[in-house]
VEXKE-434485 format. One record per residue: residue in one letter; residue number from 1; x, z, y of N, C-alpha, C in turn. Coordinates in nm, 2 decimals, decimal comma. Layout:
N
<marmi r="a" k="NUM" n_px="X" n_pz="Z" n_py="Y" ca_px="X" ca_pz="Z" ca_py="Y" c_px="X" c_pz="Z" c_py="Y"/>
...
***
This chain:
99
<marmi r="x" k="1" n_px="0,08" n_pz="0,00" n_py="-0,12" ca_px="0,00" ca_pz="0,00" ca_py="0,00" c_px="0,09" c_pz="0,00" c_py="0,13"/>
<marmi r="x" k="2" n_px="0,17" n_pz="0,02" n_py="0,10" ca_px="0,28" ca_pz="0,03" ca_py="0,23" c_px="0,29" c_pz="-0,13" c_py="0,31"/>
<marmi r="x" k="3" n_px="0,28" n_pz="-0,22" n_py="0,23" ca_px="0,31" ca_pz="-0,37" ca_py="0,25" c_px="0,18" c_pz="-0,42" c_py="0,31"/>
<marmi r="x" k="4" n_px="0,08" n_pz="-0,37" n_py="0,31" ca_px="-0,04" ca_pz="-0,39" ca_py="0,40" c_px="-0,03" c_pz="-0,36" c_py="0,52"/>
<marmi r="x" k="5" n_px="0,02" n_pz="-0,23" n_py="0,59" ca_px="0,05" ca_pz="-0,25" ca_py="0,75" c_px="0,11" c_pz="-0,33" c_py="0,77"/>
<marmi r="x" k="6" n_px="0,25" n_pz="-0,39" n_py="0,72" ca_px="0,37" ca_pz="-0,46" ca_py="0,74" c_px="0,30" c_pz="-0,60" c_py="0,81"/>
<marmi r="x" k="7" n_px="0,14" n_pz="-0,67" n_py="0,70" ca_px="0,10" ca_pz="-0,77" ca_py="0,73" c_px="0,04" c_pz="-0,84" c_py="0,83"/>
<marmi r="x" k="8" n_px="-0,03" n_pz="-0,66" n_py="0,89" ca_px="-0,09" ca_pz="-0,66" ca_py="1,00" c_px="0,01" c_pz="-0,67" c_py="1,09"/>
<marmi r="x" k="9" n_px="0,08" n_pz="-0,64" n_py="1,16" ca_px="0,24" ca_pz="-0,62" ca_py="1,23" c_px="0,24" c_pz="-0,75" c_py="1,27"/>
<marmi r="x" k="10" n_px="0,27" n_pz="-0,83" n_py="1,21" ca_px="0,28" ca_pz="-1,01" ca_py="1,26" c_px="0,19" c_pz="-1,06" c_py="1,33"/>
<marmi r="x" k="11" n_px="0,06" n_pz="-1,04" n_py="1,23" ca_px="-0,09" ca_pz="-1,08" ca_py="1,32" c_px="-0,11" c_pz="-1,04" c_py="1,41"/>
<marmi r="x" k="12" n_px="-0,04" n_pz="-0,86" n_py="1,46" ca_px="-0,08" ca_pz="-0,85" ca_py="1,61" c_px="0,03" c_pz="-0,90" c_py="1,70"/>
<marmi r="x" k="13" n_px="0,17" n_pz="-0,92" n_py="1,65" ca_px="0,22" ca_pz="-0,95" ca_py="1,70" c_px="0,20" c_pz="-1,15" c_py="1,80"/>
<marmi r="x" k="14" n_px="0,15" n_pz="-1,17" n_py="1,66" ca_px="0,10" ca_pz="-1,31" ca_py="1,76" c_px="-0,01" c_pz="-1,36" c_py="1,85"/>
<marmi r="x" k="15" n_px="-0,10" n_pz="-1,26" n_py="1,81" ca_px="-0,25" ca_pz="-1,29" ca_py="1,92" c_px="-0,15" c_pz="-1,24" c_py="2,05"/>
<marmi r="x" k="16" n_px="0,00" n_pz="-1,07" n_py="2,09" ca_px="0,00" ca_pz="-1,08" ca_py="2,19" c_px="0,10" c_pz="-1,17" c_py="2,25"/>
<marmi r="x" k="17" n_px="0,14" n_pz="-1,26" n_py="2,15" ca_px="0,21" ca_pz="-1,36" ca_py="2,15" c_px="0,11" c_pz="-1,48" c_py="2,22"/>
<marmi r="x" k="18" n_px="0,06" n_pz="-1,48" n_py="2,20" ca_px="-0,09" ca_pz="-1,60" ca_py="2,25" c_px="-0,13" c_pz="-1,56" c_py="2,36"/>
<marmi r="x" k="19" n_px="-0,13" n_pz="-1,45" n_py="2,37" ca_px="-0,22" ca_pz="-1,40" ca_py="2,50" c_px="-0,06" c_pz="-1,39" c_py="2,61"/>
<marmi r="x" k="20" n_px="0,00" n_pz="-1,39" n_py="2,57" ca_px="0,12" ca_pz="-1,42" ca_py="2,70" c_px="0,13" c_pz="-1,52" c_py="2,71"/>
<marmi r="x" k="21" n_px="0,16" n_pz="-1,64" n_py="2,60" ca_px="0,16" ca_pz="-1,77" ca_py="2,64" c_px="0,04" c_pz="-1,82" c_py="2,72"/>
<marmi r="x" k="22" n_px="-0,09" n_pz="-1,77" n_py="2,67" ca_px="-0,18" ca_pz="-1,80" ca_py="2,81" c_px="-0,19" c_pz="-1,75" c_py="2,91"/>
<marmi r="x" k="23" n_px="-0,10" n_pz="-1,66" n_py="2,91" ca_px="-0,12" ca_pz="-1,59" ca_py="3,09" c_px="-0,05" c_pz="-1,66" c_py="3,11"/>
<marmi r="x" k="24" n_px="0,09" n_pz="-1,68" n_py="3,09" ca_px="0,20" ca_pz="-1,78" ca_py="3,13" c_px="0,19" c_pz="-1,88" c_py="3,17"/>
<marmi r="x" k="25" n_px="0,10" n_pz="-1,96" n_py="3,08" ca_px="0,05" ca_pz="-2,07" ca_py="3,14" c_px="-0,07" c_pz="-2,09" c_py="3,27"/>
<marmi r="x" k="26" n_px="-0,15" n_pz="-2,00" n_py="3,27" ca_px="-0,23" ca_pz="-1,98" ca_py="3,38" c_px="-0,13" c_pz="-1,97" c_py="3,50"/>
<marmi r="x" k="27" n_px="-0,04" n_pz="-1,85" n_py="3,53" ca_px="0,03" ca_pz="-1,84" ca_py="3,62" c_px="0,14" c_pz="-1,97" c_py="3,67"/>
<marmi r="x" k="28" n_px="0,18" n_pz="-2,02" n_py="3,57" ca_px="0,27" ca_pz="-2,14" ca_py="3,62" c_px="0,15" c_pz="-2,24" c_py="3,64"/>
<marmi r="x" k="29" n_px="0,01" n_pz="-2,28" n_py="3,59" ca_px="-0,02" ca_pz="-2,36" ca_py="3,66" c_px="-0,08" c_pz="-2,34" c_py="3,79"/>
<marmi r="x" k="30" n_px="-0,14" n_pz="-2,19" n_py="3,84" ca_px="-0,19" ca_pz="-2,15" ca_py="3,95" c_px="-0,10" c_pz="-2,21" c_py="4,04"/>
<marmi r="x" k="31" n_px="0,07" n_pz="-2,13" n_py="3,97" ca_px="0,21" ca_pz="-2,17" ca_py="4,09" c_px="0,16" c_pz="-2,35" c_py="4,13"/>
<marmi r="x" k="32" n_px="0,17" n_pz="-2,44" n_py="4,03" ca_px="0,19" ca_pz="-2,52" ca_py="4,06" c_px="0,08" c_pz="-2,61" c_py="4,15"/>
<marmi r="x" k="33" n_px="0,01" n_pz="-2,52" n_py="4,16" ca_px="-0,14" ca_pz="-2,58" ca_py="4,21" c_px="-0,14" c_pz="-2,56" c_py="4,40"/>
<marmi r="x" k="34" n_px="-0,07" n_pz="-2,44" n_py="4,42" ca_px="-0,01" ca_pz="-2,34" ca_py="4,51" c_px="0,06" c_pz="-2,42" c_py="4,60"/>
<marmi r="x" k="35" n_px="0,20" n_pz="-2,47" n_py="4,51" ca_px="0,26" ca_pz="-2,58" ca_py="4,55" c_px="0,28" c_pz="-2,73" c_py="4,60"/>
<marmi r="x" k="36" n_px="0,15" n_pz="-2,75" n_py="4,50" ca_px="0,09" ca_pz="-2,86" ca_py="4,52" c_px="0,01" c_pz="-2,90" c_py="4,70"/>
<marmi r="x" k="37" n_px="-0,06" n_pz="-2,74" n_py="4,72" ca_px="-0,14" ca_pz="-2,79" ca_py="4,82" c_px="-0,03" c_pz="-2,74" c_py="4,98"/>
<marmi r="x" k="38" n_px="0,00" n_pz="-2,70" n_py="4,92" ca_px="0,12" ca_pz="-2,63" ca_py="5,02" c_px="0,20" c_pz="-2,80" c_py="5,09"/>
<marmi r="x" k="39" n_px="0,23" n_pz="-2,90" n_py="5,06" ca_px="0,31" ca_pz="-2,98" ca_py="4,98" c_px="0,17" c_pz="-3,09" c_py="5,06"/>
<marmi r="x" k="40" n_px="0,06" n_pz="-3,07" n_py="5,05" ca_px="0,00" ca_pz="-3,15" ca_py="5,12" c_px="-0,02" c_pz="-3,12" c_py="5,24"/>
<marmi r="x" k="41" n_px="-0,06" n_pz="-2,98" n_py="5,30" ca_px="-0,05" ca_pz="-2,98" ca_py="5,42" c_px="0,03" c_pz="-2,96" c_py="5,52"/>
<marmi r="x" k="42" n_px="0,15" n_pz="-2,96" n_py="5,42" ca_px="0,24" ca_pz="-2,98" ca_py="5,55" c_px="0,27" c_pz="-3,13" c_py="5,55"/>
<marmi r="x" k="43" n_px="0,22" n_pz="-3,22" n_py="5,47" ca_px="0,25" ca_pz="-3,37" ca_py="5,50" c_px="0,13" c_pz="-3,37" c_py="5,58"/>
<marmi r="x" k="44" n_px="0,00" n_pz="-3,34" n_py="5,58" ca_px="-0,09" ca_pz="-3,34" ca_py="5,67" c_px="-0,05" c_pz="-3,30" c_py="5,82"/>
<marmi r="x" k="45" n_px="0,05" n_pz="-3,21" n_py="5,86" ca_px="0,09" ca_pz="-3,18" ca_py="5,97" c_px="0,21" c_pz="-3,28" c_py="6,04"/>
<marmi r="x" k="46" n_px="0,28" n_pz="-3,34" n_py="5,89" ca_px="0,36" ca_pz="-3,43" ca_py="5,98" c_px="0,32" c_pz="-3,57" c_py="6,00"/>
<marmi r="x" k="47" n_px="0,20" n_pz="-3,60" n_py="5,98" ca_px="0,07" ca_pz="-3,73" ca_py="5,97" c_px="0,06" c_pz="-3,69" c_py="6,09"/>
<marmi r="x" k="48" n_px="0,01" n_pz="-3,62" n_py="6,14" ca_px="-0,08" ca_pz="-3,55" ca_py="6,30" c_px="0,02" c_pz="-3,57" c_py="6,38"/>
<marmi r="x" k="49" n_px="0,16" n_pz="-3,47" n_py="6,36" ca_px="0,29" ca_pz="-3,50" ca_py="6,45" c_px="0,32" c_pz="-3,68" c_py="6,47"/>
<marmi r="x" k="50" n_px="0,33" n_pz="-3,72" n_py="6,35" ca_px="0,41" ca_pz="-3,85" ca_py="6,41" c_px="0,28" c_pz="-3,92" c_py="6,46"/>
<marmi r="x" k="51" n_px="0,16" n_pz="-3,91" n_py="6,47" ca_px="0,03" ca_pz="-4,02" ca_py="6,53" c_px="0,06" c_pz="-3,98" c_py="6,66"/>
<marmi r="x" k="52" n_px="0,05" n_pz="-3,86" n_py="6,66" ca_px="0,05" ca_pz="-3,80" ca_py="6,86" c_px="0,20" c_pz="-3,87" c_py="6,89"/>
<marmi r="x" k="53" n_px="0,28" n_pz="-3,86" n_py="6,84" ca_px="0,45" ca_pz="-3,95" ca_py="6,86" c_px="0,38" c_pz="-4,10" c_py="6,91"/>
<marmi r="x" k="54" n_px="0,31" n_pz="-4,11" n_py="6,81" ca_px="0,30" ca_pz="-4,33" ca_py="6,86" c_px="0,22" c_pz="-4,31" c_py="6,97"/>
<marmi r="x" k="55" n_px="0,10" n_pz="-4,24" n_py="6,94" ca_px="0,00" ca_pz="-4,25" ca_py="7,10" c_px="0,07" c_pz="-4,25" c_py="7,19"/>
<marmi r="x" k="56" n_px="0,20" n_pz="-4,12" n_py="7,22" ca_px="0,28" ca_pz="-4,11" ca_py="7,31" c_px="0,33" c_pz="-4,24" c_py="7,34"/>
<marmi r="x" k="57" n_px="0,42" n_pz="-4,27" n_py="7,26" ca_px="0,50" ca_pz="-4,40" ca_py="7,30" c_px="0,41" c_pz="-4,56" c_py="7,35"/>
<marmi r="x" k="58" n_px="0,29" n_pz="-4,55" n_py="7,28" ca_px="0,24" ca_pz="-4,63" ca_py="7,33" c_px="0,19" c_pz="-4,61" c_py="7,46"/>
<marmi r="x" k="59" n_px="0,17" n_pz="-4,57" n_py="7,51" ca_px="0,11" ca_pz="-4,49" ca_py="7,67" c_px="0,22" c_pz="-4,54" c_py="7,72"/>
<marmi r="x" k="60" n_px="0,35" n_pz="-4,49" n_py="7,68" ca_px="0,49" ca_pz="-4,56" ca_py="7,77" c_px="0,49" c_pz="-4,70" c_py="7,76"/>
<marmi r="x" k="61" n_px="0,49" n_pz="-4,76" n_py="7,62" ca_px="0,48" ca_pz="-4,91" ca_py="7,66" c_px="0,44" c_pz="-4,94" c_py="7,74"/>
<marmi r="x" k="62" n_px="0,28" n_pz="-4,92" n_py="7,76" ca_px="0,19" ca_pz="-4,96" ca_py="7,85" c_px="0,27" c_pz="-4,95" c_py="8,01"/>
<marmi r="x" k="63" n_px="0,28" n_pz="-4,82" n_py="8,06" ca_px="0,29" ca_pz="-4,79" ca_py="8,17" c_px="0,44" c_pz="-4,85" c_py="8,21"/>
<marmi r="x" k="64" n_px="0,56" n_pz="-4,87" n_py="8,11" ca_px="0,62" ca_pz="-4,97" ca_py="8,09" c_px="0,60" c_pz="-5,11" c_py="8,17"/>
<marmi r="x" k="65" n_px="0,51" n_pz="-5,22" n_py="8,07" ca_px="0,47" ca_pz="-5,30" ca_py="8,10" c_px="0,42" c_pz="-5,32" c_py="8,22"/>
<marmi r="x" k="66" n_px="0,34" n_pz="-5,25" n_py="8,30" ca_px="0,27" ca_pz="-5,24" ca_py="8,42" c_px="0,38" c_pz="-5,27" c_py="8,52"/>
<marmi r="x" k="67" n_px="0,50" n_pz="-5,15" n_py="8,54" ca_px="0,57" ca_pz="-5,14" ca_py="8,59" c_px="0,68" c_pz="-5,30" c_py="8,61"/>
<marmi r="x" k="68" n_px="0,70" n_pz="-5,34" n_py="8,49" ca_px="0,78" ca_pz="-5,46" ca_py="8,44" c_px="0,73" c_pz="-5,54" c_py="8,52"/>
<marmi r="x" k="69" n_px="0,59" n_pz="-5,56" n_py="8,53" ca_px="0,47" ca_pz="-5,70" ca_py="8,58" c_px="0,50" c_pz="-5,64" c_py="8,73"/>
<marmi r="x" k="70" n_px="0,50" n_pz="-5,54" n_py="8,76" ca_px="0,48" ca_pz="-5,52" ca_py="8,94" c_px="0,64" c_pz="-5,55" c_py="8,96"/>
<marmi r="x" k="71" n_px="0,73" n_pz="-5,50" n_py="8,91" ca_px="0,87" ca_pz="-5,56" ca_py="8,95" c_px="0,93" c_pz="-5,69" c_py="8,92"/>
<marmi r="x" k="72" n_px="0,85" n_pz="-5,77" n_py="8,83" ca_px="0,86" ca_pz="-5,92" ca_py="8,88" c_px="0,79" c_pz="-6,02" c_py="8,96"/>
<marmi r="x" k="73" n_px="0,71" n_pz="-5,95" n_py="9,06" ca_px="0,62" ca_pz="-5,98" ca_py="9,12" c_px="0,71" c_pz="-6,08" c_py="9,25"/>
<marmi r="x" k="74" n_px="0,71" n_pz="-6,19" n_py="9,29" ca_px="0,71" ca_pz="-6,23" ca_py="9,37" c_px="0,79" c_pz="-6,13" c_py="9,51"/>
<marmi r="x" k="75" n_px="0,61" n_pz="-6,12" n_py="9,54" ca_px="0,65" ca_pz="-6,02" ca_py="9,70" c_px="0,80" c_pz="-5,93" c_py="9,68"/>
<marmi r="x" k="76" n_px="0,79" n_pz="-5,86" n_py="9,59" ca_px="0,86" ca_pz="-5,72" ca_py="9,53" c_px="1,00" c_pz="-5,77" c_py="9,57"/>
<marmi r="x" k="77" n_px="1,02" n_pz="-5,91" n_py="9,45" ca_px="1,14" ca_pz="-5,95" ca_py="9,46" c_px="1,20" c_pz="-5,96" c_py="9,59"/>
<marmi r="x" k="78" n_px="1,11" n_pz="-6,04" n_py="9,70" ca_px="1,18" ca_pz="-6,07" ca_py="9,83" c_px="1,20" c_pz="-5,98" c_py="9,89"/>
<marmi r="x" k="79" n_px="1,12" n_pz="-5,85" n_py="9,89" ca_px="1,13" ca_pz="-5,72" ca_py="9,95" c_px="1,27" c_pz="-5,69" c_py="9,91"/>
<marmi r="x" k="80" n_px="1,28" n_pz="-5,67" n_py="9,80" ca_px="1,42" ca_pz="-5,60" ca_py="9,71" c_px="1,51" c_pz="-5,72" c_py="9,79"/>
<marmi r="x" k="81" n_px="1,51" n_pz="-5,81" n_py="9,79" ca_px="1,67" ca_pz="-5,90" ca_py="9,80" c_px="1,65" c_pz="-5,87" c_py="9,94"/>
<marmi r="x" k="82" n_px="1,56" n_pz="-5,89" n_py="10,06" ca_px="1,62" ca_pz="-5,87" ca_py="10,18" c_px="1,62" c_pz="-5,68" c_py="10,27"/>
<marmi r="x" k="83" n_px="1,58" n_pz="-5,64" n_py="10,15" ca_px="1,59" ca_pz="-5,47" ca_py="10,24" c_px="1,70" c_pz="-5,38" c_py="10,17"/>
<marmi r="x" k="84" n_px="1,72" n_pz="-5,42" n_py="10,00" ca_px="1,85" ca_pz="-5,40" ca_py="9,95" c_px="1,99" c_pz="-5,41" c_py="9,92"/>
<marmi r="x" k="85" n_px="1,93" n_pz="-5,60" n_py="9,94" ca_px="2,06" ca_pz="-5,65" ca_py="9,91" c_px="2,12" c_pz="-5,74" c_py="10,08"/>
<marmi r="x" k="86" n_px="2,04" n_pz="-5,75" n_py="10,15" ca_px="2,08" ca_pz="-5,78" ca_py="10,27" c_px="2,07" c_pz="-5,91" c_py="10,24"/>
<marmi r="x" k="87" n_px="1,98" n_pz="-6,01" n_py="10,19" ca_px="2,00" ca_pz="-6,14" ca_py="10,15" c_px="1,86" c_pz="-6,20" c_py="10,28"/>
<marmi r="x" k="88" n_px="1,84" n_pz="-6,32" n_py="10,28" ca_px="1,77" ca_pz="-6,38" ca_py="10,38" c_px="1,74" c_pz="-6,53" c_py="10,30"/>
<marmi r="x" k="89" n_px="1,66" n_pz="-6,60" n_py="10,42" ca_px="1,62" ca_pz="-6,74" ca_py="10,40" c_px="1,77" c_pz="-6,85" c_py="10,46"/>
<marmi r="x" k="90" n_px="1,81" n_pz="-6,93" n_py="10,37" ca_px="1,92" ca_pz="-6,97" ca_py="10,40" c_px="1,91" c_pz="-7,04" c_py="10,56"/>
<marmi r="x" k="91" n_px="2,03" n_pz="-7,04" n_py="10,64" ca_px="2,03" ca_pz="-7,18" ca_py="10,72" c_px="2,04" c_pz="-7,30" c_py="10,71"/>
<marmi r="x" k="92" n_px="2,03" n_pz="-7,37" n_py="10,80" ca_px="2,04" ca_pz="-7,53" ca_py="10,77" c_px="2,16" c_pz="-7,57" c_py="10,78"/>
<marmi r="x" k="93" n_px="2,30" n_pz="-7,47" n_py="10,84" ca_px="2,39" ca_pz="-7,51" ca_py="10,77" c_px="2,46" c_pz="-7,46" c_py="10,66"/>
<marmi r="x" k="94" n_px="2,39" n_pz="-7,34" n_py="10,57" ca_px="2,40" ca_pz="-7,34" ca_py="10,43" c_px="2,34" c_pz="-7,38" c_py="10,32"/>
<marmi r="x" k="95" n_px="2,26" n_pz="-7,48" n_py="10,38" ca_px="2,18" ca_pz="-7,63" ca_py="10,27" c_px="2,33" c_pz="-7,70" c_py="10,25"/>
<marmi r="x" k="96" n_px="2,31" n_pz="-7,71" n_py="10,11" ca_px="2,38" ca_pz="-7,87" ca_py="10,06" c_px="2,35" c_pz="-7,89" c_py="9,94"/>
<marmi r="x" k="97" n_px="2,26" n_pz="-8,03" n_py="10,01" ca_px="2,22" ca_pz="-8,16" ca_py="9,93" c_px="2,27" c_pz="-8,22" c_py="9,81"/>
<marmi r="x" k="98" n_px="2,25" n_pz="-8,19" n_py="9,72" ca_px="2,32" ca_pz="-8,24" ca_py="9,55" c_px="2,27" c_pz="-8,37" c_py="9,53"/>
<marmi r="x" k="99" n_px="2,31" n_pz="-8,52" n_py="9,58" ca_px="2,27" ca_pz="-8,63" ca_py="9,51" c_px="2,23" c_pz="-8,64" c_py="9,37"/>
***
């Protein structure tokens, strides 16, 4: 009769053999679920960061552009060559005629 407990001994030993491998596995998949979402919202945060980045930049294009179109403007130019550069409408004797 002695060899009867011995038998039991194993059998408990593996249900708490079983019952760790399922908590084990609960807890490493919780972790990885944890990590998972973690992992998305900080990609969600840098989705947001870099959109507000282009909006930015684009706003500069733009105001860019605006600026580009007003300083090739005709008037602008003549302003700029004769109040900064001291330039003028030539004279008639700095015409010469290229056959």
């Amino acid at each position: 009769m002695a060899g009867q407990p011995k038998k039991r001994e194993p059998s408990k030993l593996r249900v708490k053999l079983a019952w760790v491998m399922v908590l084990g596995l609960l807890i490493g998949e919780s972790l990885f679920y944890t990590w998972c979402r973690v992992q998305c919202v900080g990609t969600g945060y840098t989705i947001d960061r870099e959109s507000r980045k282009q909006q930015e930049l684009k706003t500069l294009q733009n105001s860019l552009k605006i600026e580009l179109a007003r300083l090739k403007a005709p008037e602008n130019l003549s302003r700029i060559a004769r109040e900064k550069l001291a330039l003028g409408m030539p004279g008639a004797h700095q015409i010469i005629v290229v056959p």
